[in-house]
N, C-alpha and C positions, 0 to 999 in steps of 0.2 A: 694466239690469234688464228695460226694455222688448223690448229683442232677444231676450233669455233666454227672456223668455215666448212671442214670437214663433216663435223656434226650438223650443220646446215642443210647441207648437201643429201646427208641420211636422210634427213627428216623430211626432204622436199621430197626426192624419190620415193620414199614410201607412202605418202600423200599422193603424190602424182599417180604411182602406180593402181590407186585402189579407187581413186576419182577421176584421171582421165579430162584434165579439165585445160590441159598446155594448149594442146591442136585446136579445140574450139577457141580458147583466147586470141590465142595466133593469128587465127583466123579472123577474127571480130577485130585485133588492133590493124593488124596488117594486109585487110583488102582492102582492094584500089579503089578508091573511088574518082571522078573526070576531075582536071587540076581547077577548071574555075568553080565547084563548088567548095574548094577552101575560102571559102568567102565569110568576113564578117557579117554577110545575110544569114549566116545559114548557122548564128549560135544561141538559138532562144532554144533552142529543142532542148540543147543541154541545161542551157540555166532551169529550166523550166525543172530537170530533173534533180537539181543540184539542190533546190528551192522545196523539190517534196521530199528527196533526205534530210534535211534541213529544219522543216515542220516536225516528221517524225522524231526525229531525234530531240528536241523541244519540246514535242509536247509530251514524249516517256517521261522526260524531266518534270513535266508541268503535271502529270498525272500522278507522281509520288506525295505531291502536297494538294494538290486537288480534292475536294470531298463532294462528290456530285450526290448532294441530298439540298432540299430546297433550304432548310435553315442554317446550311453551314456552307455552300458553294461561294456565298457572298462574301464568308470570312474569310474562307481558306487563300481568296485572292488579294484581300487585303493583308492578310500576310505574308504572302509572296513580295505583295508591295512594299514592304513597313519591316518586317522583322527577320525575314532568310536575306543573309549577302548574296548581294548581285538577283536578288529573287525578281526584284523589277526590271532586269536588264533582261534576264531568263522569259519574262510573259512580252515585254518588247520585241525583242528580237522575233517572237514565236506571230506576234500581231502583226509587225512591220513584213514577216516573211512571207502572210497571208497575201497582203495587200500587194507587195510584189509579184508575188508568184500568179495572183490573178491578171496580172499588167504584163506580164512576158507571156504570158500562155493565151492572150487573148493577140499580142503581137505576132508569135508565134503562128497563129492561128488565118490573121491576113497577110502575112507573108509566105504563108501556105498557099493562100487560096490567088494571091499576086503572079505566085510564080506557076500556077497550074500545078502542084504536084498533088494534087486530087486522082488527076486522070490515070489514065490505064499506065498499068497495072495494080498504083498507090489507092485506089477507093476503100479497100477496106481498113488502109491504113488510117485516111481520111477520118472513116469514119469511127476510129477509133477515138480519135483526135478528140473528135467532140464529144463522146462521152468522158473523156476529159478533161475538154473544158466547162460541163457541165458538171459534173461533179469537183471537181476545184470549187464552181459556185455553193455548190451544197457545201464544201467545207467550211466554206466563209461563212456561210450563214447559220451552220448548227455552231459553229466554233463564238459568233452573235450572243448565241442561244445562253453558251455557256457561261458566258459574264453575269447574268442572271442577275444582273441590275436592275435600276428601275425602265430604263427605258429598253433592257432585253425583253423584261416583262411584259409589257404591252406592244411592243412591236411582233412578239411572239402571240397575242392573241389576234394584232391586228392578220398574222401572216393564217392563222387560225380560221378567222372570218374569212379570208379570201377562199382557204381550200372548201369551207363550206357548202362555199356556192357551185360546187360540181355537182352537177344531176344528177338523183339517184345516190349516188353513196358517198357524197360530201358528207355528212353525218359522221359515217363509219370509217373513213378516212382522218374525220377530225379525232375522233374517240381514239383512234388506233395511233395517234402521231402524240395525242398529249398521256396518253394512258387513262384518260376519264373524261367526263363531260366539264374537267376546270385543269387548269395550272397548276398543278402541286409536284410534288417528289416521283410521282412516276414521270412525267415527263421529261424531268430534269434526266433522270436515267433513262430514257430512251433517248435524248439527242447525244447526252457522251456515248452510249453505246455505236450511236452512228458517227458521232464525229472523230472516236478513238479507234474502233473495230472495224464497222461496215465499210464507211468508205476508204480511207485507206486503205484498207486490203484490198477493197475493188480497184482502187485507184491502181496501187504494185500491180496488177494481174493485166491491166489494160494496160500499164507502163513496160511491163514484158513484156507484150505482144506486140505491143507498139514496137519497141527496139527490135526488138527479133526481126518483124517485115522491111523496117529499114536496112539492117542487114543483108537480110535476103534479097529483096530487090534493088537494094542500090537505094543514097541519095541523092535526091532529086538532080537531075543539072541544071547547069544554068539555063534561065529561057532563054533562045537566041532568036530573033523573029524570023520567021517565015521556016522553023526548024517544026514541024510537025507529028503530030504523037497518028500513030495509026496501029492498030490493034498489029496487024500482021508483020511489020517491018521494024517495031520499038523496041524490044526486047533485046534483039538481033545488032542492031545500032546501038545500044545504052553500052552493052557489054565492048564493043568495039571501040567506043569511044572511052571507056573507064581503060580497057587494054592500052590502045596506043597512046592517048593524055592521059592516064593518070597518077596518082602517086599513092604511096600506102595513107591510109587516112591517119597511123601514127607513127611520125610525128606530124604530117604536111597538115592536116585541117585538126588533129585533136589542141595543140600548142593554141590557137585561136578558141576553143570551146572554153579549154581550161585557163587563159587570161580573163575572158569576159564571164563566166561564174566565179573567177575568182571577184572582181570588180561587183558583182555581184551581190554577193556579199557581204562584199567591206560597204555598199550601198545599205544594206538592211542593219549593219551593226553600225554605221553611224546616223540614221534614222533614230534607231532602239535607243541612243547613248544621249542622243541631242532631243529630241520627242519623247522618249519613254514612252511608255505602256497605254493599252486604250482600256479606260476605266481601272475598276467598275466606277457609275456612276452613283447615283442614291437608291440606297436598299430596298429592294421589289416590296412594292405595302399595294395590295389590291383597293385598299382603301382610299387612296389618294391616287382622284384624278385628272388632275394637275400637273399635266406633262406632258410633251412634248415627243411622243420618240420619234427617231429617226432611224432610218438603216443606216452600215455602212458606206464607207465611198462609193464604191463599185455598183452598191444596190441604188443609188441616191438618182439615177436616170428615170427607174420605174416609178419612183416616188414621186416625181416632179409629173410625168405624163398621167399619174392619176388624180393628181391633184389639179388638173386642167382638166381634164377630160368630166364632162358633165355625168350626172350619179348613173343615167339611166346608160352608159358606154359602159361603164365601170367592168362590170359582170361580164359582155359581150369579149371586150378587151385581153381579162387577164384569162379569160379560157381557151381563146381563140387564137389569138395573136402569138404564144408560146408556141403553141402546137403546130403552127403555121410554118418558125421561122428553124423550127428543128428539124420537120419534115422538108425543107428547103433546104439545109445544110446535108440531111441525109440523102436526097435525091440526086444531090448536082451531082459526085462523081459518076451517077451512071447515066444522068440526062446529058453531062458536060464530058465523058471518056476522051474523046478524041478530038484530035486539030490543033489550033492555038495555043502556045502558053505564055508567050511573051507576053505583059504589061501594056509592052508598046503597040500592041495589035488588038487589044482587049479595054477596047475605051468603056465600053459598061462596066466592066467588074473595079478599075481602075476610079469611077465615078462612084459606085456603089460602097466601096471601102471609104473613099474619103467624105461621102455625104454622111457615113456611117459614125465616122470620126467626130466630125464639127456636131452631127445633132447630139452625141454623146456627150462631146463637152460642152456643147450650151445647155443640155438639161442638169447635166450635173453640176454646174456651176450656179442657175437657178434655186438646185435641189439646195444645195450648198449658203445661198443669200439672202435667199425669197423668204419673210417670215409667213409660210404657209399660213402656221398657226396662230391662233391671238395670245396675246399676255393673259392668262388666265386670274395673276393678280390685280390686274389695270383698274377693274370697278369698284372696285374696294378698299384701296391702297392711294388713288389720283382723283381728287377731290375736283369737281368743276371748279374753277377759275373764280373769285368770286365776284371780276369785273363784269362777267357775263351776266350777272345778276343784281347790277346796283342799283340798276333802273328797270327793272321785269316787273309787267303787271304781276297777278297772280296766274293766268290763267296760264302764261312763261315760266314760271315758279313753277306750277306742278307738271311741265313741260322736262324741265330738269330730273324733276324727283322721277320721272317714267325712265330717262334717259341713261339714269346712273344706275337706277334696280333692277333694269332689266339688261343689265351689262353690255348694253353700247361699245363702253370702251374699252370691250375687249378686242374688236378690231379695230377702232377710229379713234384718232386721237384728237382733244382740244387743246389749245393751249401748252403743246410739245409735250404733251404726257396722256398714255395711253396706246393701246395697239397699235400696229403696225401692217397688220394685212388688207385692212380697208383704209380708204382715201383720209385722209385728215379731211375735217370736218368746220375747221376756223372760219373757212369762207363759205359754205355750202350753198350757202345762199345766195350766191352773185352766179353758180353755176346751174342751180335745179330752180326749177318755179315751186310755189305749193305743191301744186298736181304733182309733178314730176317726183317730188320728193315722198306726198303721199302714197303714189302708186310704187314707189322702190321698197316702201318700208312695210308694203301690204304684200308683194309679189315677191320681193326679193329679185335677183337676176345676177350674170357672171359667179364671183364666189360666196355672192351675199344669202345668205337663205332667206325667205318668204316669213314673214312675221305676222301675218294678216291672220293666223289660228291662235298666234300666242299673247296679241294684243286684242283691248277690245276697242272698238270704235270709237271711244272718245278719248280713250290711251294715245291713240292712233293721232286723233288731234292736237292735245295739248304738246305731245313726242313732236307734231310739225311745225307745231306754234313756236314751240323752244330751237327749233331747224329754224326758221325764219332770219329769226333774230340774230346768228350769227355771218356777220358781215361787218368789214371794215366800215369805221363810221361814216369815212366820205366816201361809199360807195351804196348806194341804193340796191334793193334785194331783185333778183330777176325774175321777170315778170311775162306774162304770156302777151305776145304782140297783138297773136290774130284777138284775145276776148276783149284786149283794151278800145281794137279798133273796133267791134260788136258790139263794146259798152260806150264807145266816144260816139257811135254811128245812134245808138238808141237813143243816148240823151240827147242831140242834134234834133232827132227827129221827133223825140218829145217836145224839145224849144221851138219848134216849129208848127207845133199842133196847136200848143199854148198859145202862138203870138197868132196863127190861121181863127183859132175861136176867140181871142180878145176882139182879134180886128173885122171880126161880122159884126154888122149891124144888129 
């Protein structure tokens, strides 16, 4: 045992000697940092990094059986699923650490901007931050890409169409991101080249720099109210204050980093174990389309406000509104350097994080419920009711036959069968008049589109005639007030004319 350590001891020293690497660790484990930021606020930085080893190391794994070629991507993952041991725990763990890791690093992110460590001196730390948390995003969604399912497929052209629409060189943007004017084999290697190479390495290079400033400058302290950041006097105070309160960051604040990445973890391996793997789904067929995709969690906010937002926003929205909210994160620490950092003295930023919060989880929980889309099998598969026709003139009959071909119910359902994204339709008649029912079905309006180009006028009619008729039997169909009282008022005043020219001489 004695030689072992001996030999130990060689081999460290002449490692040490030709790398030089003791002093800077020393350094990095045991500077002071002030006692109150050993704070359980202050461990998503780590998880966040524990979380990108993590991926890495996952997905080298996932890239030795991986085949990123468009006719063999979809297999190779079913048999990670189905025939390598543990092959489905291995794509789990790698999906469930995405979805995490975009949830700490967005935590991370308002617990940054909570506590003020933006300001001076931390801004360009800041704003490394969000390149970042921006690229995390790009990871999730080329890593999407990579499932190259059915619904990767088309969520990937839908993400296609989007970039389109950038003026001037959406085109060339689009060509350059799929490798051609469609979907094929280049594309699929140009997203693992970004999902495997580009950005992780960009990621490591911004995740050094990042630690490095943290280092250099200290982290953050706690905010204490009325404790003020000032260009001239912070630097001079941080160091004084890490001097006389503070303790070596290892062990005092590292012991709490490394419990909660550990917790961390055993989080994403019992996700991976209990959940399993995300997809694939059914095999990309450009031919069939009939489908529904959706993005991820994370993305499921974006998808919900465009799905509200009327077509002619659409464009304005997804151009504008990005651009907006990243030159906002890039500006604040030099618009916001100095003053305030406490929470408790910062009621706007304080409201802005949690109004941030609730609209986030009510859209995604929307994104998550809402049948956006219709049943694409509904008109074909759910036959009308046949009560609804026992007693139909004919002119109700071909009322029907407009109603079912021209796939109605793909969003409306009769008879508890049929879509889901528009109103059921059993009663319609107790709530819209004729009018009202013809002008919806000719204009469209909310998510309904205008049918008045794809019907023709007398479609139009007998389609209302068959709307009529549905209404509970003891309940009459609704009816316009003001023309009944213009038609009870005319006939009055014809019985009047009638009974004024009987009764002349």
């Amino acid at each position: 045992m004695q030689r072992i350590k001996q030999t130990a001891i060689r081999i460290y020293g002449w490692l040490e000697l030709r790398l030089q690497l003791e002093a800077p660790v020393k350094d990095a484990a045991l500077h002071s940092v002030p006692r109150n930021t050993a704070s359980w606020w202050y461990v998503f930085g780590s998880a966040a990094f524990t979380l990108l080893f993590l991926q890495i190391f996952t997905g080298i794994l996932l890239a030795l059986v991986y085949v990123p070629a468009a006719g063999e991507a979809w297999n190779s993952l079913n048999i990670l699923n189905h025939q390598i041991p543990l092959g489905w725990f291995l794509r789990a763990m790698h999906g469930w650490g995405s979805n995490f890791m975009v949830a700490i690093v967005l935590i991370h992110m308002a617990q940054v901007f909570l506590f003020g460590a933006y300001k001076f001196p931390r801004e360009l730390t800041w704003i490394a931050g969000v390149f970042l948390l921006l690229m995390t995003l790009g990871m999730a969604f080329t890593g999407q890409v990579l499932r190259f399912d059915q619904d990767a497929y088309w969520g990937l052209g839908i993400g296609a169409s989007i970039l389109s629409r950038v003026p001037f060189i959406g085109g060339g943007l689009v060509h350059l991101l799929l490798g051609g004017p469609i979907i094929a084999g280049a594309t699929l290697s140009r997203f693992f080249a970004l999902h495997v190479f580009v950005i992780p390495g960009t990621m490591l290079l911004f995740v050094f720099l990042h630690v490095w400033m943290v280092l250099k400058l200290g982290i953050n302290e706690w905010p204490m109210p009325g404790r003020l950041v000032r260009r001239t006097t912070y630097i001079e105070e941080y160091h004084r204050q890490a001097h006389e309160d503070g303790i070596p960051f290892v062990p005092g604040a590292f012991w709490k980093d490394l419990t909660f990445s550990g917790a961390v973890l055993a989080a994403v391996a019992v996700c991976a174990f209990v959940f399993g793997p995300f997809g694939p789904g059914g095999q990309p067929d450009p031919a069939i389309i009939q489908t529904v995709p959706k993005p991820d969690f994370f993305f499921l906010w974006i998808y919900t406000i465009l799905s509200y937002l009327p077509p002619s926003m659409e464009t304005p929205f997804i151009l504008i509104a990005p651009l907006l909210g990243i030159a906002f994160l890039l500006a604040l620490p030099f618009w916001a350097a100095e003053g305030e950092k406490s929470w408790h003295r910062r009621p706007v930023a304080l409201l802005a994080v949690s109004t941030i919060a609730v609209c986030w989880g009510v859209l995604t929980h929307l994104g998550t419920t809402t049948p956006w889309s219709p049943h694409m099998s509904a008109w074909s598969s759910d036959p009308i009711p046949p009560h609804y026709l026992q007693i139909a003139t004919p002119l109700v009959r071909q009322g029907a036959v407009v109603f079912q071909a021209k796939q109605c119910r793909n969003c409306h359902s009769i008879g508890g069968a049929g879509g889901e994204r528009g109103p059921a339709l059993d009663e319609v008649a107790t709530r819209m008049t004729i009018d009202q029912m013809r002008f919806k079905v000719v204009t469209g309006g909310g998510n309904m589109p205008a049918y008045g180009k794809n019907l023709s006028p007398a479609e139009v009619e007998v389609l209302v005639s068959f709307l009529e008729t549905l209404h509970p039997a003891n309940e009459p169909p609704a009816y316009d007030a003001s023309r009944r009282t213009i038609e009870t008022s005319q006939a009055d005043d014809g019985a009047t004319t009638r009974t004024n020219r009987n009764a002349t001489p």
